[in-house]
N, C-alpha and C positions, 0 to 999 in steps of 0.2 A: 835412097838405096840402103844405107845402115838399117832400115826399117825394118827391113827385109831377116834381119840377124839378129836386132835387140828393136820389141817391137815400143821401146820407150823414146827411140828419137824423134817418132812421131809428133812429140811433143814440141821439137824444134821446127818443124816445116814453117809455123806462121813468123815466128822469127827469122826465118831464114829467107822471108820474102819481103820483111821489112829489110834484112840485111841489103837484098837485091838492089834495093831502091837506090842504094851508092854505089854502087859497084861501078854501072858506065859511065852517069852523071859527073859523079868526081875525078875522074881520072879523063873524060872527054870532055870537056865545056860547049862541044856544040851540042852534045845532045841532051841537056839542060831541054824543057818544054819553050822557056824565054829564053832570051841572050842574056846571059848570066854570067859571072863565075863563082865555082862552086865557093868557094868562103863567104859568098854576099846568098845562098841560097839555103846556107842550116845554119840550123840555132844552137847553142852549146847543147841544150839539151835533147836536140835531137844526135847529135854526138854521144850523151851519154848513153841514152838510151840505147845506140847501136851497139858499144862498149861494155855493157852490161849485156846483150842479148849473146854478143859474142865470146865473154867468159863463159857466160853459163854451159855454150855448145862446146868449147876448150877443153872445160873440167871434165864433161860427160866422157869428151872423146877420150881423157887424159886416164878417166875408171877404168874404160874398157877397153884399152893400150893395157894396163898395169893386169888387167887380170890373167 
C-alpha cells in the first residue's frame, strides 16, 4: 500500500514475504509444515537475514515519517 505514495517501497515487497515466512510459524508451533519448535527450525542466520531485511524497511519508513 506505501507503493501507492512513494513508488520505492516496491523495493521491499520480496522482503516482506521473506519476513512472512515467521510471522505464524513462530509464534504458532503447530503450524510449523513438521512438528517442530520454532528455535529447532531457524538458523541464526536466517535470523539475521530477517534482522537485516527489517531495518532496512524501519529506516525507509523512519525518512518518510521525518519528511
Amino acid at each position: 500500500m506505501c507503493s501507492r505514495y512513494e513508488e520505492d517501497f516496491d523495493n521491499f515487497v520480496e522482503g516482506g514475504m521473506i519476513l512472512d515466512r515467521y510471522y505464524i510459524p513462530t509464534r504458532y508451533p503447530g503450524a510449523l509444515a513438521r512438528p517442530a519448535v520454532p528455535y529447532r527450525s531457524y538458523l541464526s542466520k536466517d535470523a539475521q537475514e530477517a534482522i537485516n531485511i527489517a531495518a532496512k524497511i524501519v529506516e525507509r519508513v523512519k525518512r518518510e515519517i521525518e519528511k
